[in-house]
N, C-alpha and C positions, 0 to 999 in steps of 0.2 A: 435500532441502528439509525443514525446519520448518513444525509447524502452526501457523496464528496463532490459532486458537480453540482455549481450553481444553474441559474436560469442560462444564461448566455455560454452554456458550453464550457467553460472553464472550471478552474479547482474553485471549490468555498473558500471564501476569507477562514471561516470557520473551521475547515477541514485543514488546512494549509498549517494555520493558527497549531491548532491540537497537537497533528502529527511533528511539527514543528519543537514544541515542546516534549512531547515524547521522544523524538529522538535525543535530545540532548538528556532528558531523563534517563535514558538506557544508553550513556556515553556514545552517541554514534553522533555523526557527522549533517551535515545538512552539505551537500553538493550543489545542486542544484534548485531555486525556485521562479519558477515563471507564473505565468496566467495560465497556462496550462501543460507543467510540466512541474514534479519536483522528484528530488533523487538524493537517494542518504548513504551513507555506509555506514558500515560499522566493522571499522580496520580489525579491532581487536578476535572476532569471529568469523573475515572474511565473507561480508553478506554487503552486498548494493541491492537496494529498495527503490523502486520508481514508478511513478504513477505518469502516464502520460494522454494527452487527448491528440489524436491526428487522424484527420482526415474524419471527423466525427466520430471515431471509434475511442473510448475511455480503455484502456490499456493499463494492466498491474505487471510488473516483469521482476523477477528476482534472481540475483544471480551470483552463484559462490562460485571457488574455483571447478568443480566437478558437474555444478548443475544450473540449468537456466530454466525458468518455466516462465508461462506468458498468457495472463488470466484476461480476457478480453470483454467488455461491456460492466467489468465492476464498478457501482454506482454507491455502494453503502458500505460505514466503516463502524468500527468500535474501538476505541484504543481503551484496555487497562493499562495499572501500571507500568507492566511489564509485555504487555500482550497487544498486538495488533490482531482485527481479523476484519478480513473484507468478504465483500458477497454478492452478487451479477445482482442486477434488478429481480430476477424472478426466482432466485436464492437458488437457483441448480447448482449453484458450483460457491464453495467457501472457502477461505485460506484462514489459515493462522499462525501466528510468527510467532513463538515466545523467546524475548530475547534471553535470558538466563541459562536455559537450557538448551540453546543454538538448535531449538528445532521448530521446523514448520511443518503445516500438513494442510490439503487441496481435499476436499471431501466434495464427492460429485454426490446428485440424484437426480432424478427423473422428473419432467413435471410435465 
């Protein structure tokens, strides 16, 4: 996996770059990008995507009409094709977005 924050606190060129193309890959939106903030949608499945840094905390938040979850210190990313998955630094906690099939899933464990 790739880190999505650079040295200085902020998103990777790299990371920004990736996710960037993937979302227009999977018809969604690019909303927002900063130096440390970026935010997608994807109208057609009702899904906002957002990575955000504040206050030194790296912050993932997802949110459809029914649900909103909010993954806090994730540092590392994978995009396939069709697939996003991110992962805290010390991998307790993992999400995974498949766009095609409008499902994601948050898999905890212990460390």
């Amino acid at each position: 996996m790739d880190e999505i924050w650079n040295e200085d606190g902020g998103l990777s060129e790299e990371f920004a770059t990736s996710f960037g193309k993937w979302v227009a890959r999977n018809s969604g939106d690019l909303d927002e990008v900063t130096e440390s903030k970026i935010v997608c949608e994807f109208d057609d499945i009702g899904v906002t995507l957002g990575m955000y840094e504040e206050t030194g905390r790296k912050e993932f938040r997802l949110q459809t009409l029914r649900e909103e979850i909010e993954l806090r210190m994730v540092t590392k990313y994978k995009l396939g094709n069709e697939r996003l998955v991110l992962q805290t630094g010390r991998g307790s906690r993992r999400f995974v977005f498949d766009v095609p099939d409008e499902e994601w899933t948050v898999k905890k464990r212990s460390v």
